[in-house]
Biopython code that builds the backbone (N, CA, C, O; Angstrom):
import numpy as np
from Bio.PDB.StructureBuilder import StructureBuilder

atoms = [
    (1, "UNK", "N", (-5.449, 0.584, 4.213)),
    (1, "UNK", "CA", (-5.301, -0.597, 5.024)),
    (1, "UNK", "C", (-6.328, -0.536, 6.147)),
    (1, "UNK", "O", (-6.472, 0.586, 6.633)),
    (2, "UNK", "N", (-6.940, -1.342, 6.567)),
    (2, "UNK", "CA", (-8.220, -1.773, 7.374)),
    (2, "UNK", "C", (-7.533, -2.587, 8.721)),
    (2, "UNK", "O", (-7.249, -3.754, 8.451)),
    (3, "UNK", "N", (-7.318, -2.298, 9.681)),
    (3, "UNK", "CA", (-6.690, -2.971, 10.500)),
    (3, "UNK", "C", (-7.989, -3.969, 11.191)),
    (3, "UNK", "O", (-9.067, -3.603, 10.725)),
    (4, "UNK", "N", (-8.089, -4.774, 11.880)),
    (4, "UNK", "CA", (-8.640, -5.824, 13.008)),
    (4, "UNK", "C", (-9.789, -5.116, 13.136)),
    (4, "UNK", "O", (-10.826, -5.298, 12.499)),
    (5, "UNK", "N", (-9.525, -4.085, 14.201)),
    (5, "UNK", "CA", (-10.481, -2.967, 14.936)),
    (5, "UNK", "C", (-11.550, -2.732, 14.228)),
    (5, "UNK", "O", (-12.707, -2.754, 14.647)),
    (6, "UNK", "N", (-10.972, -2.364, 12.493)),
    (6, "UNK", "CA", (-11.669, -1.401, 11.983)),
    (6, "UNK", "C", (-11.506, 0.236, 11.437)),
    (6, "UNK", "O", (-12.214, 0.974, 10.751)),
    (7, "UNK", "N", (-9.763, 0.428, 12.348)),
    (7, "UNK", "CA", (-9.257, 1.275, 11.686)),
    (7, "UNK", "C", (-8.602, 1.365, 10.437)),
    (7, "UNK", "O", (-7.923, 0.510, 9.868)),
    (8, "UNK", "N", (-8.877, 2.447, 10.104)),
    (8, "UNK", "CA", (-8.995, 2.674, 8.806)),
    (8, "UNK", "C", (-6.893, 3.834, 7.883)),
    (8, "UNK", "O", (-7.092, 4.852, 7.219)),
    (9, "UNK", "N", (-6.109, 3.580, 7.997)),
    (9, "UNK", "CA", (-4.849, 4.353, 7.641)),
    (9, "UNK", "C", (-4.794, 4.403, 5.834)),
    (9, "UNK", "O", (-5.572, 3.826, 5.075)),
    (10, "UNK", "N", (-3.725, 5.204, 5.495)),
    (10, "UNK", "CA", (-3.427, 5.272, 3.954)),
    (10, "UNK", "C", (-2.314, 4.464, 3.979)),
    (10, "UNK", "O", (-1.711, 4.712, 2.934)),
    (11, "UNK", "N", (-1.477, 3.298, 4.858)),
    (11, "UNK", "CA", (-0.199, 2.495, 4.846)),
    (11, "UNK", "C", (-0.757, 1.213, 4.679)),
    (11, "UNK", "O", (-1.716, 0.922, 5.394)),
    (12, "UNK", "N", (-0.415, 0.552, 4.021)),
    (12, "UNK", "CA", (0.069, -1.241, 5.096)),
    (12, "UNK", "C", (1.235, -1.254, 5.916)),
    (12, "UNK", "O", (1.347, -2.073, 6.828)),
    (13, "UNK", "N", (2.221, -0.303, 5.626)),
    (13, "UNK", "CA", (3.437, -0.042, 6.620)),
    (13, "UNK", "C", (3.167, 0.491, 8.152)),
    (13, "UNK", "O", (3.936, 0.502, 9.113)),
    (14, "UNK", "N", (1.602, 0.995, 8.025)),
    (14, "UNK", "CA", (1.327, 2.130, 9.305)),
    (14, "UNK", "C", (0.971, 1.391, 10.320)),
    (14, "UNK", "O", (-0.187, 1.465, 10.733)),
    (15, "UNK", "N", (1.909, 0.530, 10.918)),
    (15, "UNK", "CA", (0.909, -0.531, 12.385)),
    (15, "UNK", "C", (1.236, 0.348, 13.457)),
    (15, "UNK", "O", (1.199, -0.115, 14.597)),
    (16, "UNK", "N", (1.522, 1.432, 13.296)),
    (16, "UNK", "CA", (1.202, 2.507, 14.680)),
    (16, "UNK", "C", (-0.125, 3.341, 14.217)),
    (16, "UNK", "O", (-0.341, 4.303, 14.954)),
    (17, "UNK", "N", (-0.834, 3.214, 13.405)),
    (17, "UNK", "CA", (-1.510, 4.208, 12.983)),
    (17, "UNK", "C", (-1.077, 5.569, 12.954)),
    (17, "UNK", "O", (-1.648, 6.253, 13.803)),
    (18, "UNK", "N", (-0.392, 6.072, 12.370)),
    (18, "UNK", "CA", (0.056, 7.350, 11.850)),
    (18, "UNK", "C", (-0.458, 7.822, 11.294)),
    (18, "UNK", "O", (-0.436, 9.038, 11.490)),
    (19, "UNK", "N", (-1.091, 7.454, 10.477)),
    (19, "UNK", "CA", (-1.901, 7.933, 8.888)),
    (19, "UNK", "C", (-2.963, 7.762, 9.493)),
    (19, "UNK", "O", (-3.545, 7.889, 8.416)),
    (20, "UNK", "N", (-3.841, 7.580, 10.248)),
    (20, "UNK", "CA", (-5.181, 6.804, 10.670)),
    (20, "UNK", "C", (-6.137, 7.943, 10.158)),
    (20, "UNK", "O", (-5.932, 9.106, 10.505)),
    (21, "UNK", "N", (-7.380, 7.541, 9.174)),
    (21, "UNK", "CA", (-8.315, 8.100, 8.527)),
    (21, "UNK", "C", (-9.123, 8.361, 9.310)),
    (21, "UNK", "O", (-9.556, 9.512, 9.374)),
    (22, "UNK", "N", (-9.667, 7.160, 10.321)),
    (22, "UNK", "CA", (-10.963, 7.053, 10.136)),
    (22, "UNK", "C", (-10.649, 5.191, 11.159)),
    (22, "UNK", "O", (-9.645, 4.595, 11.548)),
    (23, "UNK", "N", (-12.377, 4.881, 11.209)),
    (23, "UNK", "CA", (-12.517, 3.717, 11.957)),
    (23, "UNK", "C", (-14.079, 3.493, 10.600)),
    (23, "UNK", "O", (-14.692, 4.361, 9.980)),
    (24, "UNK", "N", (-14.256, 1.790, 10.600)),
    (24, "UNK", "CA", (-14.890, 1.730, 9.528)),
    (24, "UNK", "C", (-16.612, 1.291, 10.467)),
    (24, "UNK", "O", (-17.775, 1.361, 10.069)),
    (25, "UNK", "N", (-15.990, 0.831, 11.866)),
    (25, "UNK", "CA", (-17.247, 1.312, 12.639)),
    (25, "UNK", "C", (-18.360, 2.250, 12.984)),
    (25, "UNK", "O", (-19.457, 1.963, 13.464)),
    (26, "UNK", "N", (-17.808, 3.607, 12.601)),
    (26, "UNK", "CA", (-17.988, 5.101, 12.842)),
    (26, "UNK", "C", (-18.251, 5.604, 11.415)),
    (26, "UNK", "O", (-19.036, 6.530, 11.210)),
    (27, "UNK", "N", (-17.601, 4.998, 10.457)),
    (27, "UNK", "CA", (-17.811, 6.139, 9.266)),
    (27, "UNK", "C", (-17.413, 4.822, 8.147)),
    (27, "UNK", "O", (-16.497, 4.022, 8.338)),
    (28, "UNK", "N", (-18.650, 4.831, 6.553)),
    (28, "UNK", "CA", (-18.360, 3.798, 5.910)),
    (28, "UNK", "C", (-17.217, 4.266, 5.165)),
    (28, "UNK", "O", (-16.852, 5.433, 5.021)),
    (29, "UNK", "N", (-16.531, 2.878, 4.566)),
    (29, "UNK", "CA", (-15.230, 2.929, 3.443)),
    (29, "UNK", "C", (-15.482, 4.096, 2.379)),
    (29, "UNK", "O", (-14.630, 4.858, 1.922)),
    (30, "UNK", "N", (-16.789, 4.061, 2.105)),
    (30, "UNK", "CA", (-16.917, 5.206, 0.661)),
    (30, "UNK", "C", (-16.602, 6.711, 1.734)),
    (30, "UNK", "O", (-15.889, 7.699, 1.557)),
    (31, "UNK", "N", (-17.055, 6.502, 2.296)),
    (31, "UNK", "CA", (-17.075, 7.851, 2.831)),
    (31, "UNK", "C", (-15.324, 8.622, 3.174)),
    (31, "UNK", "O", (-14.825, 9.672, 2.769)),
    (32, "UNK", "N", (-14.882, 7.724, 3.921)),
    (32, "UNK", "CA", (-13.345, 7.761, 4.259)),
    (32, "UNK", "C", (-12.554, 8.255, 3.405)),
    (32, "UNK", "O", (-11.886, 9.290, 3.423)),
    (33, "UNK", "N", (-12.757, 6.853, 2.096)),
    (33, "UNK", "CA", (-12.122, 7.083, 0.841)),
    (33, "UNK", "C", (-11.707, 8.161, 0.459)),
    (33, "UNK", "O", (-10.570, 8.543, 0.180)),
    (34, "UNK", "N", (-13.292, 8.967, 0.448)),
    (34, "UNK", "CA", (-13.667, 10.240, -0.569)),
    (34, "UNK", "C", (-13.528, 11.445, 0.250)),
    (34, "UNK", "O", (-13.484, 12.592, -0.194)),
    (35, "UNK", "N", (-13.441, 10.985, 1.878)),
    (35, "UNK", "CA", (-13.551, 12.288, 2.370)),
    (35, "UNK", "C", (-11.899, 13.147, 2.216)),
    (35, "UNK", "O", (-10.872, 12.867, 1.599)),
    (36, "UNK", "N", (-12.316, 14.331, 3.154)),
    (36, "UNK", "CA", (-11.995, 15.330, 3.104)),
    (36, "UNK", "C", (-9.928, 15.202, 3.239)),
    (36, "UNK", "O", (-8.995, 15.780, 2.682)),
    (37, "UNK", "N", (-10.049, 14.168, 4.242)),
    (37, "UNK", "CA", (-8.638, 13.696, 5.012)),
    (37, "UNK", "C", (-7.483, 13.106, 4.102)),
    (37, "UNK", "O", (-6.277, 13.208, 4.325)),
    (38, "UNK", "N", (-8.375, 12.166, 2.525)),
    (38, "UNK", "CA", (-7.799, 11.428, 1.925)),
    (38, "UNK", "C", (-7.840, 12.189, 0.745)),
    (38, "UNK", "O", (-7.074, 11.801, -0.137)),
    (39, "UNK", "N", (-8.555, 13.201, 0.491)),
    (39, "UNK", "CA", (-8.367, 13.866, -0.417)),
    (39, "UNK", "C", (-7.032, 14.728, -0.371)),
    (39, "UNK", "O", (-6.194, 14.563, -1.258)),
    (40, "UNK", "N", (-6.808, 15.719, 0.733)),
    (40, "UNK", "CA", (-5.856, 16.370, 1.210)),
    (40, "UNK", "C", (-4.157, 15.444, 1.006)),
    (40, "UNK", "O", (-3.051, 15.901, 0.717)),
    (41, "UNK", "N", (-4.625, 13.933, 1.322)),
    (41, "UNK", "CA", (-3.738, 13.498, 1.570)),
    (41, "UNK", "C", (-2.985, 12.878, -0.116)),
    (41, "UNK", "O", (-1.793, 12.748, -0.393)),
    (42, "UNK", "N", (-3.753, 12.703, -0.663)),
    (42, "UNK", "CA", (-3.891, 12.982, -1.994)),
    (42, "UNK", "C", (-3.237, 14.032, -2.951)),
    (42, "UNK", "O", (-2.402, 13.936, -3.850)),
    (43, "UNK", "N", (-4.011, 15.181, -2.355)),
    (43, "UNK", "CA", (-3.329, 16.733, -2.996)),
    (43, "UNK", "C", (-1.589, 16.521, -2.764)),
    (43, "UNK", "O", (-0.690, 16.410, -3.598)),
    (44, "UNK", "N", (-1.565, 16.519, -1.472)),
    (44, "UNK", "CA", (-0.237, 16.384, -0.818)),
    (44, "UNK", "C", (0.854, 15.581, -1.736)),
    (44, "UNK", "O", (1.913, 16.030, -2.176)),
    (45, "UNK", "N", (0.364, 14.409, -1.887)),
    (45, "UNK", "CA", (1.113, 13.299, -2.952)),
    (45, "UNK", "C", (1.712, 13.972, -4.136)),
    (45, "UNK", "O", (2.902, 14.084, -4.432)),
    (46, "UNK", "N", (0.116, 14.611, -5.065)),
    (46, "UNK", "CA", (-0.025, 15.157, -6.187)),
    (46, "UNK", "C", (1.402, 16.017, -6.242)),
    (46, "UNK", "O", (2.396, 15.828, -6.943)),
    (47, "UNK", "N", (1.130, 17.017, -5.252)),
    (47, "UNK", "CA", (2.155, 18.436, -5.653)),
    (47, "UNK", "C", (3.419, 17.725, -5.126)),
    (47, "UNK", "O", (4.443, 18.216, -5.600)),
    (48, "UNK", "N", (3.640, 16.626, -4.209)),
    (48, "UNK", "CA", (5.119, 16.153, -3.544)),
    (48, "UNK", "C", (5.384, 17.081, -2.692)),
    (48, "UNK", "O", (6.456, 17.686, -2.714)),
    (49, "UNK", "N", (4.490, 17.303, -1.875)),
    (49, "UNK", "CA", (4.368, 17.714, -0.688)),
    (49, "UNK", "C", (4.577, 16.306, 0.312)),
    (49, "UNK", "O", (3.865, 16.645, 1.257)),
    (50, "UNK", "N", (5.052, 15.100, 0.638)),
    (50, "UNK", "CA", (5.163, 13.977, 1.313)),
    (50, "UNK", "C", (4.970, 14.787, 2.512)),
    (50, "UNK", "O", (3.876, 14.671, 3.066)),
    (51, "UNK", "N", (5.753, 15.518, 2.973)),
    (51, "UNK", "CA", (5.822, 15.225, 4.754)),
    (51, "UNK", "C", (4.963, 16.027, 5.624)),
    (51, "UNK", "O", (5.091, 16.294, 6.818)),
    (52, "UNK", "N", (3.575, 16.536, 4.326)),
    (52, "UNK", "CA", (2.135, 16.746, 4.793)),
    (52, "UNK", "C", (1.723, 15.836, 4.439)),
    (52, "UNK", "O", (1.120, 16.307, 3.474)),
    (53, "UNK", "N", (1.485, 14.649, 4.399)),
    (53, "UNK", "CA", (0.692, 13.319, 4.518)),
    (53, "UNK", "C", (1.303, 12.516, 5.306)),
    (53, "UNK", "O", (1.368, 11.359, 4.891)),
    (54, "UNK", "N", (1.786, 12.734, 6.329)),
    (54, "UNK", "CA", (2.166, 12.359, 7.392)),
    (54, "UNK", "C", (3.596, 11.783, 7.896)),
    (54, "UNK", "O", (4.648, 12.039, 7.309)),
    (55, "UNK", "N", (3.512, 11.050, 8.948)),
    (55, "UNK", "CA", (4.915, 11.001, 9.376)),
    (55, "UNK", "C", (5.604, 9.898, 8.619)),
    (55, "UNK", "O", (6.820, 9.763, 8.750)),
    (56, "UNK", "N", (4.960, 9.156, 7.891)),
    (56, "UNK", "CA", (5.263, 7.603, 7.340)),
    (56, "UNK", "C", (5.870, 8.478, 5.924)),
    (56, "UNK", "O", (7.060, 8.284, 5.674)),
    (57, "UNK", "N", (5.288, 9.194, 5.228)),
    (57, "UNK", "CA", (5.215, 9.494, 3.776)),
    (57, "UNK", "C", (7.057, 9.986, 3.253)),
    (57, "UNK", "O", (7.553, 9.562, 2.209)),
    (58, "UNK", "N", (7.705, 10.789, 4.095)),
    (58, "UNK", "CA", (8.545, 11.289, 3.305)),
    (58, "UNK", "C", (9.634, 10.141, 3.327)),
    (58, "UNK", "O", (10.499, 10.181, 2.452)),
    (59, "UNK", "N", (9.658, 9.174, 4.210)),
    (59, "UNK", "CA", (10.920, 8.213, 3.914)),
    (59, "UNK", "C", (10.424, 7.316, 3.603)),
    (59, "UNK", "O", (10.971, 6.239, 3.842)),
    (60, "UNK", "N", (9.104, 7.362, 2.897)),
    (60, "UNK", "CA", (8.752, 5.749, 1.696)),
    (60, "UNK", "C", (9.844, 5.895, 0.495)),
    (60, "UNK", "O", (10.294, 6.871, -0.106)),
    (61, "UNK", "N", (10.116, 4.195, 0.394)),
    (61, "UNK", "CA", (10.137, 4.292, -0.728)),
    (61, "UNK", "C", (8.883, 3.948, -1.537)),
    (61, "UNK", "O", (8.476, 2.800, -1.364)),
    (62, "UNK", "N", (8.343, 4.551, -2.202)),
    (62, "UNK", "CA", (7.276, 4.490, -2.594)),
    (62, "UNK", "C", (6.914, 3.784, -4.369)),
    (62, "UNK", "O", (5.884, 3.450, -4.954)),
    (63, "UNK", "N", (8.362, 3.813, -4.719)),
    (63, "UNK", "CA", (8.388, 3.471, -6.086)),
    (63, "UNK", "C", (8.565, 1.648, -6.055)),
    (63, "UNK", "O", (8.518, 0.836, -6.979)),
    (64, "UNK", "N", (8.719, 1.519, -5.008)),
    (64, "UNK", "CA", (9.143, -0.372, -4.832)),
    (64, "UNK", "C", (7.835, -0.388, -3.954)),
    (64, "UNK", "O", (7.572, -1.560, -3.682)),
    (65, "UNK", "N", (6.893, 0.512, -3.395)),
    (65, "UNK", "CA", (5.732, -0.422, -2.693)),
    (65, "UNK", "C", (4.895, -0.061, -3.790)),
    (65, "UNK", "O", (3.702, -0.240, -3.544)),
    (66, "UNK", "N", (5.131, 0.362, -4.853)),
    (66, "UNK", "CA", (3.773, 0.662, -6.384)),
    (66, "UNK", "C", (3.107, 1.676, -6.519)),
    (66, "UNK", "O", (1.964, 1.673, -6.062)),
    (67, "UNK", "N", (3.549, 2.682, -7.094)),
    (67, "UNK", "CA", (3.586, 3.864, -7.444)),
    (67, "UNK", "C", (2.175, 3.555, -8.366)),
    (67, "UNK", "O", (2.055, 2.797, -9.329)),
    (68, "UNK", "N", (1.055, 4.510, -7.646)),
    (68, "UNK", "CA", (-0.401, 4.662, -8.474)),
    (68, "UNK", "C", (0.170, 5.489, -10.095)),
    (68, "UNK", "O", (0.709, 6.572, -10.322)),
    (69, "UNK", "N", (-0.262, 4.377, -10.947)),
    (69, "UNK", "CA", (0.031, 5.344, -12.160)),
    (69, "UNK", "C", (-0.411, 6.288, -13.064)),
    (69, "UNK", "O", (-1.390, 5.985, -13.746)),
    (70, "UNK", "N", (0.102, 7.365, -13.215)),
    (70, "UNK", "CA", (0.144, 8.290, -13.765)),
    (70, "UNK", "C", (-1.382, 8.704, -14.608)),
    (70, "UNK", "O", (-1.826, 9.820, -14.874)),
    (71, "UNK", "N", (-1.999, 7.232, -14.914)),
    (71, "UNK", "CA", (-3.376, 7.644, -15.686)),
    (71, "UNK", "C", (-4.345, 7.963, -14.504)),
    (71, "UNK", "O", (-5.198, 8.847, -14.580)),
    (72, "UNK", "N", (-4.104, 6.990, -13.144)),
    (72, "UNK", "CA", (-5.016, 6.639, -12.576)),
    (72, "UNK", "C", (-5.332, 8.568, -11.653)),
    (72, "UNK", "O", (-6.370, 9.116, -11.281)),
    (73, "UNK", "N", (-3.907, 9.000, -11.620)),
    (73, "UNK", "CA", (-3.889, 10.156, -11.009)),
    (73, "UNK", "C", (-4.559, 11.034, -12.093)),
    (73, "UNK", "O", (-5.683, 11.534, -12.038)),
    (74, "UNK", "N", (-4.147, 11.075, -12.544)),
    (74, "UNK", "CA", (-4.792, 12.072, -13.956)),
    (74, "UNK", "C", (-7.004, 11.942, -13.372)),
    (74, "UNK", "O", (-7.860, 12.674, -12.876)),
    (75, "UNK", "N", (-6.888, 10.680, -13.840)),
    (75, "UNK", "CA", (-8.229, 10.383, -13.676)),
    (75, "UNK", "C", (-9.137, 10.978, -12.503)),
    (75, "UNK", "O", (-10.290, 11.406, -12.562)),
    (76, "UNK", "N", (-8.107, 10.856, -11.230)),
    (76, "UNK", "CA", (-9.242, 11.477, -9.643)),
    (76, "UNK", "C", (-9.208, 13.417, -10.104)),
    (76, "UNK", "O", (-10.096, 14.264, -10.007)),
    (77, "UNK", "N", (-7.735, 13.519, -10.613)),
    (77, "UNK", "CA", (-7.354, 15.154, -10.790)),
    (77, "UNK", "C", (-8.776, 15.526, -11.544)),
    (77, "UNK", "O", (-9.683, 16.162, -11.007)),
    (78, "UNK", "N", (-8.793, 15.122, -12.595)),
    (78, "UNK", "CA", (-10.041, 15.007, -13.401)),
    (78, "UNK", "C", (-11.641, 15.251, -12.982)),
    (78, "UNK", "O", (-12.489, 16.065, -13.348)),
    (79, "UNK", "N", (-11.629, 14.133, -12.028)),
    (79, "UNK", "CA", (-12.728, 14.203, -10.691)),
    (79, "UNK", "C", (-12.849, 15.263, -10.142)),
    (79, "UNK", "O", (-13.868, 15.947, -10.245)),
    (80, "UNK", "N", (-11.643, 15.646, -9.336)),
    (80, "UNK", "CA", (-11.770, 16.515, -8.228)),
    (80, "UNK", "C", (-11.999, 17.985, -9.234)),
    (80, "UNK", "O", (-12.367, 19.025, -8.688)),
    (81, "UNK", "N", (-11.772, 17.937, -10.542)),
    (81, "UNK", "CA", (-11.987, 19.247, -10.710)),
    (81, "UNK", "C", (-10.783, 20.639, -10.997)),
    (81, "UNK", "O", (-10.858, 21.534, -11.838)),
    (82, "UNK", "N", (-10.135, 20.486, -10.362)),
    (82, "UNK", "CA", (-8.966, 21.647, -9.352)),
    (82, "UNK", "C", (-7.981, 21.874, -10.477)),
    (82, "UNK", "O", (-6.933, 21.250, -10.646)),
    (83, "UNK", "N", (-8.530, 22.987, -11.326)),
    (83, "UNK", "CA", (-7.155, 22.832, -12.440)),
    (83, "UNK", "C", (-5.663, 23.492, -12.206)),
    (83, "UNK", "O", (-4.623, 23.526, -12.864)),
    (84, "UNK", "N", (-6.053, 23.947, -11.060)),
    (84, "UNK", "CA", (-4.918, 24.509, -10.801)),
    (84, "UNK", "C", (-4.190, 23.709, -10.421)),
    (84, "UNK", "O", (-2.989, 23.811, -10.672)),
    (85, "UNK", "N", (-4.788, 22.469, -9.559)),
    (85, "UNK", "CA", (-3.941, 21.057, -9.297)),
    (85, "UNK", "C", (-3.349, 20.378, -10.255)),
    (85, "UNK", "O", (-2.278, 19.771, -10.255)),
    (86, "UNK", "N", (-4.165, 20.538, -11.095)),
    (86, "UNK", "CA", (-4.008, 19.822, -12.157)),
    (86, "UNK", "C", (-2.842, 20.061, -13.432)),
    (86, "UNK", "O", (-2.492, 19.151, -14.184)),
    (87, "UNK", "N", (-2.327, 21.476, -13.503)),
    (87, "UNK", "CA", (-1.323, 22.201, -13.887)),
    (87, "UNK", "C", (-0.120, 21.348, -13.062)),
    (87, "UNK", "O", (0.671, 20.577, -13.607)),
    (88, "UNK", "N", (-0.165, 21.661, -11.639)),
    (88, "UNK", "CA", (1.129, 21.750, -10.585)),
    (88, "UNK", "C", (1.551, 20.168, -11.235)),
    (88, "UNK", "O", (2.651, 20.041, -11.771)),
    (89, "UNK", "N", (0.682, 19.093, -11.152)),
    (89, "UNK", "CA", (0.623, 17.772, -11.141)),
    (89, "UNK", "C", (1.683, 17.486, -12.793)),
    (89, "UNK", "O", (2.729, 16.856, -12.945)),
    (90, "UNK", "N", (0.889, 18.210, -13.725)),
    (90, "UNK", "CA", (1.456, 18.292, -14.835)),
    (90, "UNK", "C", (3.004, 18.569, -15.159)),
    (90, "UNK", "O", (3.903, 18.092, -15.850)),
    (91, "UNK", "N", (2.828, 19.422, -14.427)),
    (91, "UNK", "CA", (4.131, 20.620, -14.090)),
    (91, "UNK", "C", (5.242, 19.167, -13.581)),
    (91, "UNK", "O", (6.082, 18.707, -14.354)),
    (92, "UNK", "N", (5.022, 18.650, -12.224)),
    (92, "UNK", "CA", (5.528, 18.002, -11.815)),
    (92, "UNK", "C", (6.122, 16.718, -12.703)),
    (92, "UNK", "O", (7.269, 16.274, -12.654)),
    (93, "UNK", "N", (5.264, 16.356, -13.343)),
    (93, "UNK", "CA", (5.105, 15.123, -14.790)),
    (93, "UNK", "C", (6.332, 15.467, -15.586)),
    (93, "UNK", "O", (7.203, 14.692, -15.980)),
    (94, "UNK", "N", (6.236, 16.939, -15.776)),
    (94, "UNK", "CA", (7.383, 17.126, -17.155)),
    (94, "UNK", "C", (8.695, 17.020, -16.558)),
    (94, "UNK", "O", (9.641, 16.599, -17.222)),
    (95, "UNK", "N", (8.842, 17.436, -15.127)),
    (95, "UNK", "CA", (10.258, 17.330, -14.402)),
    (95, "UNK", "C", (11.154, 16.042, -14.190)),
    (95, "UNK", "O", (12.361, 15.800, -14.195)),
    (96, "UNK", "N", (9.884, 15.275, -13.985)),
    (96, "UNK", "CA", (10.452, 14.117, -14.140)),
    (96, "UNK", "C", (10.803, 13.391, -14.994)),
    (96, "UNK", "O", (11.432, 12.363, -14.745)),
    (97, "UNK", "N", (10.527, 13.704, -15.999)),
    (97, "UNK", "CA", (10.854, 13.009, -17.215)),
    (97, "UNK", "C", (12.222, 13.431, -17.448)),
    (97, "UNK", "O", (12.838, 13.019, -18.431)),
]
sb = StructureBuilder()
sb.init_structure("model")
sb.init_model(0)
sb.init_chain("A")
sb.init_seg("    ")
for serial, (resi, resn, name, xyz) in enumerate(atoms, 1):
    if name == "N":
        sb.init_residue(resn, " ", resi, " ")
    sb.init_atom(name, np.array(xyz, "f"), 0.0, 1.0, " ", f" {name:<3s}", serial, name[0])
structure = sb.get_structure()
């Protein structure tokens, strides 16, 4: 979410900025995206770690604001490389089922 300013969060829920990445004045969208902050925040998701991606994350409901699906995660895991992530993620996949 891109607020007015230019700040940059991982919510549309976050109008305190909680999550705040980044400002899109200071640093471009690709960069934000990909950096280091959103990756982490990412990992975090991956393993269901929520309440290291901040203060907003562990009391989403997250399955009624649209749960990124399952290929699309596969796909960055893929990207990033990290098979060990990529196990946990898996790991996580079969539990839920």
């Amino acid at each position: 979410m891109v607020h007015v300013d230019g700040s940059v969060t991982t919510c549309c829920l976050d109008e305190h900025m909680e999550n705040r990445i980044g400002n899109l004045r200071e640093t471009p969208l690709a960069q934000l995206w990909n950096g280091e902050i959103m990756n982490a925040w990412r990992r975090a998701h991956v393993e269901g770690r929520f309440e290291d991606s901040g203060p907003l994350c562990p009391r989403c409901n997250w399955r009624s604001a649209g749960a990124t699906p399952d290929e699309t995660v596969e796909a960055w895991l893929a990207r990033v490389g990290d098979d060990a992530l990529i196990e946990r993620w898996r790991a996580r996949r079969r539990r839920r089922r």
